[in-house]
C-alpha positions in Angstrom: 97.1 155.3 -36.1 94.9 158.2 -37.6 91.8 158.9 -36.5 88.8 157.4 -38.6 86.5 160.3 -40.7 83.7 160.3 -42.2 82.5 163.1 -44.7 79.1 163.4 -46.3 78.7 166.0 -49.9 75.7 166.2 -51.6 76.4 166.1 -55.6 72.9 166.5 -57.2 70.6 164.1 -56.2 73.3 161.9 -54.9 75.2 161.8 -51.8 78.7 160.9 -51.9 80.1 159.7 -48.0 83.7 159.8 -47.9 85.9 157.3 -44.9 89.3 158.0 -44.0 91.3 155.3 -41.9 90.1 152.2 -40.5 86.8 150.2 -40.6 87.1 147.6 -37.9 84.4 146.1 -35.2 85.4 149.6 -33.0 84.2 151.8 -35.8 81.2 149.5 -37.0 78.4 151.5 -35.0 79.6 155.1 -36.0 80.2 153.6 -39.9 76.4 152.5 -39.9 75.3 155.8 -38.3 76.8 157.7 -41.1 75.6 155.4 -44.1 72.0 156.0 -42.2 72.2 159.3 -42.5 73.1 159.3 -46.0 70.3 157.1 -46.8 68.2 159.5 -45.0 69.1 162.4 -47.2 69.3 160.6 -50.6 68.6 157.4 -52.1 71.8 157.5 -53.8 74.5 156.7 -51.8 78.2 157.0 -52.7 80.1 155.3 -50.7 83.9 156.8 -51.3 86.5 154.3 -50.4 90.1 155.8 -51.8 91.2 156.9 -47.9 90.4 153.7 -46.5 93.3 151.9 -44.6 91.9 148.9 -44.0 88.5 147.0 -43.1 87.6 144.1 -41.6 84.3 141.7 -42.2 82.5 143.8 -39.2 82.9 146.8 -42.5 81.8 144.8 -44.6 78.5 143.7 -42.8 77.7 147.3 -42.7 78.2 148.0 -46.4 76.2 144.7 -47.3 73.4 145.9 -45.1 72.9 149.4 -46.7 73.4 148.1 -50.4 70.5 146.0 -49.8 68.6 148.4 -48.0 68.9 150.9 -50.9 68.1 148.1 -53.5 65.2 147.4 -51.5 63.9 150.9 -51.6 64.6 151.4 -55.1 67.6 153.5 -54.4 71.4 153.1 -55.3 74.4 152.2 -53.3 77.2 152.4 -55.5 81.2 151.9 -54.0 83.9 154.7 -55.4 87.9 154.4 -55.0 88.1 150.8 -53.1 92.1 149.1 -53.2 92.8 145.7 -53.0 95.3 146.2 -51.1 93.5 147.6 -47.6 89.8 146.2 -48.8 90.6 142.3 -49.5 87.6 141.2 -47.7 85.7 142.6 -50.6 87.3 140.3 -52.9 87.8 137.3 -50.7 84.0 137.4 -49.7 83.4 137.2 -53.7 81.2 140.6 -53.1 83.6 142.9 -55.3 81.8 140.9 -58.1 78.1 141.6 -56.9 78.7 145.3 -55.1 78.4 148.4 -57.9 82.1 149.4 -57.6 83.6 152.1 -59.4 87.5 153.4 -59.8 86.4 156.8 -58.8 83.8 158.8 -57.4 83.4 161.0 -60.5 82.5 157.7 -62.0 80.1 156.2 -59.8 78.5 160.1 -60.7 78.6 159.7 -63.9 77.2 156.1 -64.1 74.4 156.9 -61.7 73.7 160.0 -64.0 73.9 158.0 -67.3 71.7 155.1 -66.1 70.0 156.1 -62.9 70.0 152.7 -61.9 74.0 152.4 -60.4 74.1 149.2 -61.4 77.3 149.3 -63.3 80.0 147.1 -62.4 82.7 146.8 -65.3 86.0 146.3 -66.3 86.9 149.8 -64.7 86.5 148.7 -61.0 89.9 148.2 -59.0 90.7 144.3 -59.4 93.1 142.7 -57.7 96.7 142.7 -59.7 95.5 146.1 -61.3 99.1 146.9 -59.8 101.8 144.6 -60.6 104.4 145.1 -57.2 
């Protein structure tokens, strides 16, 4: 099992946090502390999901927590790279429909930069059968 990583790169006024390996209740405390200090230092948040291997609803409660927190301040919290296949509790929980999800994280750029809102959801987010297999 590979260790989990988190990495944090400002882009502009944004702040794009990058996960690699597994979100589970043993990780929960460690992902909060990182998507704290991300809001800390922007109130766009960039949440890049591409090297995730799998989460569990623990993850999810996290995520949840700090999209509303930003939306409360005003801010953005906008989900980049997310696959059905190791994320399912977003779709299963109904939230893929709700959370601002975008195929990549050059997109969730480009939508926060476009509308400064990061309230774009679309057809372009990863849906479940986007890979027939």
């Amino acid at each position: 099992m590979a260790e989990l990583r988190f990495a944090m790169e400002a882009h502009g006024a944004s702040v794009v946090v990058g996960v690699q390996g597994e979100l589970d209740v043993t990780s929960s405390q460690r992902f909060d502390d990182c998507l704290s200090e991300a809001a800390a230092e922007s109130g766009q948040v960039i949440l890049d999901m591409s090297k995730v291997d799998f989460m569990d609803t623990t993850a999810l409660a996290v995520i949840v927590a700090h999209w509303r927190g930003q939306a409360d301040e005003g801010g953005a919290f906008l989900l980049a790279g997310a696959r059905y296949r190791y994320t399912k509790a977003l779709w299963i929980t109904g939230l893929a429909d709700r959370l601002p999800m975008h195929d990549t994280v050059e997109d969730a750029l480009a939508a926060l930069a476009g509308t400064g809102s990061g309230a774009a959801n679309g057809p372009g987010a990863s849906e479940p059968g986007a890979s027939a297999g």
